[in-house]
VOROBA-379211 format. One record per residue (C-alpha): residue in three letters; y, x, z. Coordinates in steps of 0.5 Angstrom, whole numbers, plus 500, padded with zeros to 3 digits. Each point is the difference from the previous one (the first is absolute). Layout:
residues N
ALAYXZ;...
end
This chain:
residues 774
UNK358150150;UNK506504496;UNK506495499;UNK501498493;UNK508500499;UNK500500492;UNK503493499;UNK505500505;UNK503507499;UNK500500493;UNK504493499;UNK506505505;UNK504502496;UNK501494495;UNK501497506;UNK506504502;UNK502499493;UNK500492500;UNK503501508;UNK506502496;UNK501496495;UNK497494505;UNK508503504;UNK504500494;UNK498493497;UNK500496508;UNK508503501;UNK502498493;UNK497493501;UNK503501507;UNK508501498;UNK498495495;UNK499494505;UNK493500496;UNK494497502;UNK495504503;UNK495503495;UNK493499503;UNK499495506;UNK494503502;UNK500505507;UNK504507498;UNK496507502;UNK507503506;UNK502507498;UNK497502506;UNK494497499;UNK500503493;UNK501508503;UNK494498505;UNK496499496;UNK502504495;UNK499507505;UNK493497501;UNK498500493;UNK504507499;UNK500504505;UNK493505500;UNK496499507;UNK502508502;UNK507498500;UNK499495505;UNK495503505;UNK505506499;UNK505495503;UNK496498505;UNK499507503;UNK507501499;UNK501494505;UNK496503505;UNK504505501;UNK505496503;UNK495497505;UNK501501507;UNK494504504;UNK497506498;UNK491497499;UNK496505497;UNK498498492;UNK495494499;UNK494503496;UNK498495493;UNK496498495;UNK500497494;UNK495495499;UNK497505493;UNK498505506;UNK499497507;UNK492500499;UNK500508500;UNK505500505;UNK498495505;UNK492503500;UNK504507502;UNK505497505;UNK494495502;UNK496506503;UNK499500507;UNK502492501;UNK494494501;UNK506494499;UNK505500494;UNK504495500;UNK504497494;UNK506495499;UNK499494496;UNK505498496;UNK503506494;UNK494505503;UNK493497499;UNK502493495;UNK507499496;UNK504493499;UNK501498492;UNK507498503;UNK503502506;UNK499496507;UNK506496500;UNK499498494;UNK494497501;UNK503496506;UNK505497494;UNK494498495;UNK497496505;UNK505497502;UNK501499493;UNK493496500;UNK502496506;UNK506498497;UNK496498494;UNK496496505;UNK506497503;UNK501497494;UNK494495501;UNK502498506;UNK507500502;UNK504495498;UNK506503494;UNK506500505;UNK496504506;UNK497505495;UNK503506501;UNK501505496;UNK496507500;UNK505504503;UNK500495506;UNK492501500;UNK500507500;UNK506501505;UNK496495505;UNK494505501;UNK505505501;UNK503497505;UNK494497504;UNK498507499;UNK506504503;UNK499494506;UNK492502501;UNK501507500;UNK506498506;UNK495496504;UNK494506499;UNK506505503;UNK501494506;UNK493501502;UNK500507501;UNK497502492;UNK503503494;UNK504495495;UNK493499495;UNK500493498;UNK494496501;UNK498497493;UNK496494502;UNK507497505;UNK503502494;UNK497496494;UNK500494506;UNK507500501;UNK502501493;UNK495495497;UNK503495506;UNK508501497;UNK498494494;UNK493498502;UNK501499508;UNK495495500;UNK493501502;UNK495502496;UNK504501495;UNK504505503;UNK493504502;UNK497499493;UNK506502497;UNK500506505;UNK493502497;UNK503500493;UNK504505502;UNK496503503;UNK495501494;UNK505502495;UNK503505503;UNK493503501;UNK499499493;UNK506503498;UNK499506504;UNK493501497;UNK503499493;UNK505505502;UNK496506504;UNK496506496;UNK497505503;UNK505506500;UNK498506495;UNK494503502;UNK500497507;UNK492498499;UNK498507498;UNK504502507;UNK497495504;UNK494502498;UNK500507501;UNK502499506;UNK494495502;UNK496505496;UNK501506507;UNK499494504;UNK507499503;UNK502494503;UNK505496496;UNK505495503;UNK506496497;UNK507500504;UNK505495498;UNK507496501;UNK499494497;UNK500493502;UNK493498497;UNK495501505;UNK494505500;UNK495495497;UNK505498494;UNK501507499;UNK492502499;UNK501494496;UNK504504495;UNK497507501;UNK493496499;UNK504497493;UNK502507498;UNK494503501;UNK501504505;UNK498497506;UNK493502502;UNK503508501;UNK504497507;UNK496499507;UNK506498503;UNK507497499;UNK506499504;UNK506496498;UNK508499504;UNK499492500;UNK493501503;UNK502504505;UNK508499501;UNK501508499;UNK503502493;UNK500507498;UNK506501498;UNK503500507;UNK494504503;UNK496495504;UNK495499496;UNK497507500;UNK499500506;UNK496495501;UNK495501494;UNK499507504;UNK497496506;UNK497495496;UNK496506496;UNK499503506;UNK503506497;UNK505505503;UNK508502494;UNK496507497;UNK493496498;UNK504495495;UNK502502494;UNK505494496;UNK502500493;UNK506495498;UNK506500495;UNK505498506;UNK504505502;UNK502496507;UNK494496501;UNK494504497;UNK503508501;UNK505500505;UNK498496506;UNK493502500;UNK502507499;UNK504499507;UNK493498504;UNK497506497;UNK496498494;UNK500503494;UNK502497493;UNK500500493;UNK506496496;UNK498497494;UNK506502496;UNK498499492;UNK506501494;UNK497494496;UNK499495505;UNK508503502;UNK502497493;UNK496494500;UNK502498506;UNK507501499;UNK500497494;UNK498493503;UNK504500506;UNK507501495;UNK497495496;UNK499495505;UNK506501504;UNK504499493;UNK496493499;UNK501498507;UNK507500499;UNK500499493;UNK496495495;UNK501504494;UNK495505502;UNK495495501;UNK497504492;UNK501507503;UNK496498506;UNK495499496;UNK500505495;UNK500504506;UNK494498503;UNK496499493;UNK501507499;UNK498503507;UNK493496500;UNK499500493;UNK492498498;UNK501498494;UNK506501497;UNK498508497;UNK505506499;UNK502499493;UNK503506498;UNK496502493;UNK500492499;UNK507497497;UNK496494499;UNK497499507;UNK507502504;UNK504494495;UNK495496503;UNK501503508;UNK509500497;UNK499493498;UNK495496505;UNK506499506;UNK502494495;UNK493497497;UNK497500508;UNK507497504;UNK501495493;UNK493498502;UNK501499507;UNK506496498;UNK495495496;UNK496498506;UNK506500504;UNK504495496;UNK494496499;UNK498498507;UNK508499500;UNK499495494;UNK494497502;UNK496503494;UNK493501500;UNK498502493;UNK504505497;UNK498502492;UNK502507498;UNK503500492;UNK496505495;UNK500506499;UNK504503505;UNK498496506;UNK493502499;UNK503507504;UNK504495504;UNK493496502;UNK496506501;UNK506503506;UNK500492502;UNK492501502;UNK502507503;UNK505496504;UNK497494502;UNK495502506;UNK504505503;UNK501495507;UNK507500499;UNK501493496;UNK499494504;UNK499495494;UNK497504493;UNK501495494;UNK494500495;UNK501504494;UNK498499492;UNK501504495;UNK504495494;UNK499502492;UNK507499497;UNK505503497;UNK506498496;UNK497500494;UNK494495502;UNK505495503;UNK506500497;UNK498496494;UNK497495505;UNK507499502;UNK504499495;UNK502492499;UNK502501493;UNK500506495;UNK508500500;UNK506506499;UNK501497508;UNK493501502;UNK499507497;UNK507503502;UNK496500507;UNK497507498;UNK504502494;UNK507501504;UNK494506503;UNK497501493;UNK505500495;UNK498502493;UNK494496500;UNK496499492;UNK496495498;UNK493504502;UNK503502507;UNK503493502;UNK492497498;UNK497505504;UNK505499506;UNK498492500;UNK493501499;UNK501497493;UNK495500495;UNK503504495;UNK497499494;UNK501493501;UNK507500502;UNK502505495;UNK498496495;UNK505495502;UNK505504501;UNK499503492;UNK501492499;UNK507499504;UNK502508495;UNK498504506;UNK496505495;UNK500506504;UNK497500507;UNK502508501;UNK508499499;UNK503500506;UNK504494502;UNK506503502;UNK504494501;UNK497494502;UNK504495500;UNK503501493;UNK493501496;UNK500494496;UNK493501498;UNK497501508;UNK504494502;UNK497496494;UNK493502503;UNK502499507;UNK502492497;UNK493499496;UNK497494502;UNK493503498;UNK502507503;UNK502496507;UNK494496499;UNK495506499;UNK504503507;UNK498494504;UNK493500498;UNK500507503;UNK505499506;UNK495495502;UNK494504498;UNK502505505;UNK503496505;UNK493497501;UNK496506500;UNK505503505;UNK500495505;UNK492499499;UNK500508502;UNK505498506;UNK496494502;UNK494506500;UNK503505504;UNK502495506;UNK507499498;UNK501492498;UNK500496507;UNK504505504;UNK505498504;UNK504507500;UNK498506497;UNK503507499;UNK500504495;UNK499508500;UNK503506495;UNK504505499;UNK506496497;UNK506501497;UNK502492498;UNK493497502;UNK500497492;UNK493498502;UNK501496506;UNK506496495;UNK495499495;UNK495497505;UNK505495503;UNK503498493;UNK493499497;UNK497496507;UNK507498503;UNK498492499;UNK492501501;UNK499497508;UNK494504500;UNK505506500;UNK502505506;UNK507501503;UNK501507497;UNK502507504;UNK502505496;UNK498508506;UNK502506495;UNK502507502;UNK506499496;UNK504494497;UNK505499495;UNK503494499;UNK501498493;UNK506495502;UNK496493498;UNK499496506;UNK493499503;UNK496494499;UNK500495505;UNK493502504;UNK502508498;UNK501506505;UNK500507499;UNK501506504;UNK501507499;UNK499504506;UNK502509498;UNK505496496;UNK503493499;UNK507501496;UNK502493502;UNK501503507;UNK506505496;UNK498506504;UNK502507496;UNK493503503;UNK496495497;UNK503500494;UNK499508499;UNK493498501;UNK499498493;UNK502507497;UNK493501498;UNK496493501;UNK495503494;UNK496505504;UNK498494506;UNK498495494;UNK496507497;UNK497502507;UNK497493501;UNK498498494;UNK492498499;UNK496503495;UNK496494498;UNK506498494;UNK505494500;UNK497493499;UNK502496493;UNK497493502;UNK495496502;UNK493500497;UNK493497501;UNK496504503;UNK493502497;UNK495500507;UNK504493503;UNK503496495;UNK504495506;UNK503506502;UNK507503496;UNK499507499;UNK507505499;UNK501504493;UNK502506501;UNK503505495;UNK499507502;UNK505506498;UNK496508500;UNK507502502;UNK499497507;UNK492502501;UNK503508498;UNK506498505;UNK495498506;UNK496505498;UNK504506500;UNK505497505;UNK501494503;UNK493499504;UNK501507504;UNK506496502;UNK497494503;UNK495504503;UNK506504503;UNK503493502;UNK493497502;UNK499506505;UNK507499502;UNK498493502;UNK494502503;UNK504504505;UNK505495502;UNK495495501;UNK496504505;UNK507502504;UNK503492499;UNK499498507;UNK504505502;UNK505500497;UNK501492499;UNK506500496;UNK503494496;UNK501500492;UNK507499502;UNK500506505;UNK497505494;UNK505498495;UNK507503500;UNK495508502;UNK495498495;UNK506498494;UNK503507502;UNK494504500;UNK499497492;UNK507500499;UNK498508501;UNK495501494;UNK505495496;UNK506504501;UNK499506500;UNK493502499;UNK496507501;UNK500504494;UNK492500499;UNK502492500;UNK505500496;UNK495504495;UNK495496501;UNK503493498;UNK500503493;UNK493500499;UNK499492502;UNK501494495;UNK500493500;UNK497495496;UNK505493498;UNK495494500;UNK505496499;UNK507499496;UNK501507496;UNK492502501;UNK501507499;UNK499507504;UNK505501503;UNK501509503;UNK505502505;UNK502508496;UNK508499497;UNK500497494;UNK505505497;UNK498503493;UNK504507499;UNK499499492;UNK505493501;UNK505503505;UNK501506495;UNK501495495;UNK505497503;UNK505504499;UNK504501505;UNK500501508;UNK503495503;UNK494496496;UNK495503502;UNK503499507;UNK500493499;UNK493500497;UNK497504505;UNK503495506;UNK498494496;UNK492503500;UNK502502508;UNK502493501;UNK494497497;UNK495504504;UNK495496505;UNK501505505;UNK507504500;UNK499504506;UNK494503498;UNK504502494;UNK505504504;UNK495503505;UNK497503493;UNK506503499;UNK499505505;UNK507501502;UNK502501508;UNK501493503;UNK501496494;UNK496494503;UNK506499505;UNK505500495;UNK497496496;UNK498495507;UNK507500501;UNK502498494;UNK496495499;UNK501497507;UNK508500499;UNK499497493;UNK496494504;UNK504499505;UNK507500495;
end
């Protein structure tokens, strides 16, 4: 399988260019004696050029350096003959010829691993450690770097005692999960059972991990086809039984007559004493076996040295998968931060659902995009276990999006507890009118201070008012014109006077109470009423529609403890009821972290990626087939279905197939929300700050419907009209206007990489970032 390199290598150079504005902003803080602009893990700048050289540098270049290095090597060994995988079934039939017993390494040579080996030592110590928590008191909980750093040690303290008794240093696995099992669980037979746990789940991480390497079925069964004899010789601390096992699981362990392992046999091959005894047990003299392994030492060199002839498996693509994966993992192991690109790069390299996108602008926003969907989920079961919360609803329209990876996610393995999920038809305008006290300046102001400029009309469609009820009030108090803008409220005499009508207050109550009942009667319905604590799922910003839920029910008994998981929140600066809570996950303002802040540079396209095209609800009805029931009014918008068809479905598949792939590989990977936030802010921040071209071009071809205040489509081109500019009459007017079109533009970034001038997007960051920080 060719490694996919595209989301990482093309994020490069906007990462360098963001590494340097991140440098001049942290030393001008620095002189300043200012806070720190982000308390989360910083990438070094040594693990940035790792990286960066793992990325960038072609696979030529590193197998040139690695010749080079070569020359530099004592001795003078003849060359080692190699293949890549595309060619070794023409090779080995050639070279085959004349031998009855081929034999082969296991590992990189007949099956590949998803992640690296030690890695997968690390995720299961990771399932240990979540296990622990089950059984270890708080205060004698280690942590996972403790858990992981105990294995290590017990196996460098078998490994001594094997060389003691005359073996070479192999770890005995079944001693190994014994004495790492009994470091917090020494009682019998807990230590036992726990020991077979471990032992279980390594064994279901590695099946999860192996694949058959490339073309390595059709090689195998080439081989049987001119009756050759096929044996496996590995260095490895399962034994030969488990090893079948795994074969047999990669379907390739019906080709092998025989197996040799070094902890069976207390011989490795990399140190030349297990050939040996594989040529006694064979029955076999050095010239009539011929061995295939990746191995320079172990599988070429060492047997070479008895006089068997060998073949290296030395494959370009599988060089820079590995590659990748071994400097990603080295930069996690020491640095939190690269949690996200760990996984980016293990998705990448096993991609089976995720699709290469390059004629699909849509599908590849979905892929750019689904990092942050995927770890915001996984924030939202984690945090509600943490919280003790067992139903979790997900808010219309956008969390139907949310929901859909939500059910991707859930029966991954990697959760313990998993909340039950519902899907909640609300929206502001079905729950505001319910939670209004009265119909006052005080009460409006609520979301006029957002929505200025609001006529009559507008105003009773926000409220779910009747309007030709209300307006006819209005007419009575002097307002006769429901279309003027009411520019300034508080000094209108004819709005106030209607504000303070007796019969217009009247009228509202009736409606406020209408809505109230049909609203609780719909939250009754779905299972919310009679919770103890229940959360809230959507995108963000405020979280206006978990406000109007606590404002209309906060003195109902029958009414949850609210908690508010968006993507991102910003607060609006009113205190949160008493039994409210919310919590942003990419982004949080309350935490006045300056990477989070940059989040919000384009909060339009998160909302139009994830909105669901089913309409947005209005209000409560009656349904026609169950009268009992409450049924939602939905107002539906054709821009939305020609968006969705156009766009935004071909996104969520991009997503879903994202999720998909990062669901499979979960329990390898077992990365907290936490641990995936500050790398997958970063790799969002990338397509915010500075967007490719096609995506700068492509958010222009988008729209988004406002359902609610202003109830208008809103496009994403500069609205800058040549003909005005030229009215205007001189230049620094037209500069004043066109900046004022700029400012006003949801997207400004996208408009500068439009621009299509050299490194326009860094000046611009750069600007941007020492205004905020000033």
């Amino acid at each position: 399988m060719t490694a996919r390199r595209e989301p990482a290598a093309a994020a490069l150079l906007p990462a360098l260019q963001r590494w340097a504005v991140e440098t001049a902003r942290d030393l001008y803080l620095t002189q300043k004696g200012a806070p720190v602009a982000t308390k989360h893990p910083r990438a070094t700048p040594g693990e940035r050029m790792s990286v960066i050289a793992s990325e960038a540098l072609p696979p030529n270049v590193v197998d040139g350096l690695a010749q080079a290095s070569r020359l530099f090597r004592a001795g003078d060994a003849p060359p080692i003959e190699s293949s890549p995988f595309a060619t070794l079934r023409e090779r080995l039939l050639t070279a085959t010829a004349g031998y009855d017993v081929v034999g082969f390494d296991v590992f990189n040579t007949l099956v590949v691993r998803s992640v690296e080996g030690e890695w997968l030592k690390t995720a299961v110590a990771r399932g240990f450690h979540a296990r622990l928590k089950e059984l270890v008191h708080p205060k004698a909980l280690p942590t996972v770097a403790q858990v992981r750093q105990r294995r290590f040690a017990l196996e460098m303290e078998i490994a001594g005692e094997q060389v003691a008794q005359g073996r070479d240093n192999e770890v005995d696995f079944e001693a190994l999960l014994q004495r790492w099992a009994g470091s917090w669980v020494p009682r019998e037979p807990m230590r036992s059972r726990m020991a077979a746990e471990l032992r279980a789940l390594e064994l279901e991480l590695e099946k999860l991990a192996l694949r058959p390497a490339p073309g390595i079925p059709e090689v195998l069964s080439a081989l049987k086809a001119q009756g050759k004899r096929l044996i496996f010789v590995s260095d490895m601390y399962l034994s030969q039984p488990l090893l079948r096992e795994l074969l047999r699981h990669c379907g390739l362990e019906q080709y092998f007559d025989a197996g040799y392992v070094s902890i069976d046999e207390g011989l490795r091959k990399a140190s030349g004493r297990l050939f040996p005894r594989v040529l006694e047990r064979e029955g076999l003299k050095p010239e009539q076996l011929f061995f295939v392994g990746d191995d320079e030492n172990a599988d070429n060199v060492q047997p070479r040295r008895l006089g068997i002839s060998t073949l290296r498996v030395e494959d370009p693509d599988e060089k820079v998968r590995r590659r990748r994966l071994e400097i990603a993992q080295k930069a996690v192991e020491q640095n939190p931060y690269w949690a996200a690109h760990y996984v980016d790069v293990v998705l990448g390299n096993e991609a089976r659902h995720v699709r290469p996108s390059d004629d699909d602008a849509s599908y590849q926003l979905g892929r750019t995009l689904a990092p942050g969907i995927v770890a915001f989920v996984v924030d939202v079961i984690e945090r509600s276990e943490k919280l003790g919360i067992d139903h979790v609803y997900f808010l219309a329209r956008e969390g139907l999006t949310l929901l859909k990876v939500f059910a991707l996610l859930k029966d991954s393995g990697l959760f313990r507890r998993v909340p039950k999920a519902h899907y909640l038809f609300v929206s502001r305008a079905s729950t505001i009118l319910a939670s209004m006290r009265e119909l006052s300046w005080e009460e409006v102001h609520r979301f006029w201070r957002q929505y200025s400029r609001q006529s009559l009309r507008g105003l009773l469609k926000n409220l779910s008012l009747p309007q030709d009820e209300f307006i006819r009030l209005a007419a009575e108090c002097g307002l006769t014109d429901p279309d003027r803008p009411i520019v300034e409220p508080t000094k209108d005499a004819a709005f106030q006077r209607f504000l303070a009508s007796r019969r217009v207050r009247v009228a509202f109550h009736q409606r406020r109470d209408e809505a109230k009942a049909n609203l609780s009667r719909y939250l009754e319905y779905r299972g919310l009423m009679g919770l103890e604590r229940t959360a809230l799922v959507d995108i963000g910003w405020k979280g206006s529609m978990q406000d109007n839920l606590m404002r209309a029910f906060e003195h109902d008994a029958r009414f949850p403890e609210l908690h508010g998981f968006y993507l991102a929140y910003v607060p609006d600066g009113q205190p949160l009821a008493k039994k409210s809570f919310k919590y942003g996950y990419l982004s949080d303002l309350r935490r006045r972290d300056l990477e989070e802040a940059d989040f919000l540079r384009n909060t339009a396209i998160f909302e139009m990626i994830t909105t669901a095209n089913h309409g947005s609800t209005v209000r409560y009805g009656k349904n026609p087939w169950a009268p009992h029931l409450p049924m939602p009014e939905l107002l539906h918008h054709d821009q939305e279905k020609d968006n969705s068809a156009r766009f935004f479905r071909r996104v969520q598949e991009g997503m879903y197939d994202y999720a998909r792939d990062y669901a499979r590989l979960s329990p390898l990977l077992r990365f907290t929300a936490d641990e995936l936030q500050p790398g997958t802010l970063q790799e969002l921040l990338r397509y915010t700050r500075y967007p490719t071209e096609q995506e700068a071009r492509e958010f222009l071809k988008y729209s988004h419907v406002e359902s609610f205040g202003v109830h208008e489509i809103t496009t994403f081109g500069l609205k800058l009209e040549l003909a005005k500019l030229a009215q205007l009459g001189s230049v620094k007017g037209a500069l004043k206007e066109a900046w004022k079109a700029f400012e006003t533009n949801p997207w400004r970034d996208s408009v500068v990489r439009r621009s299509g001038v050299p490194l326009a997007n860094l000046a611009y960051d750069a600007w941007f970032t020492w205004r905020a920080i000033r």
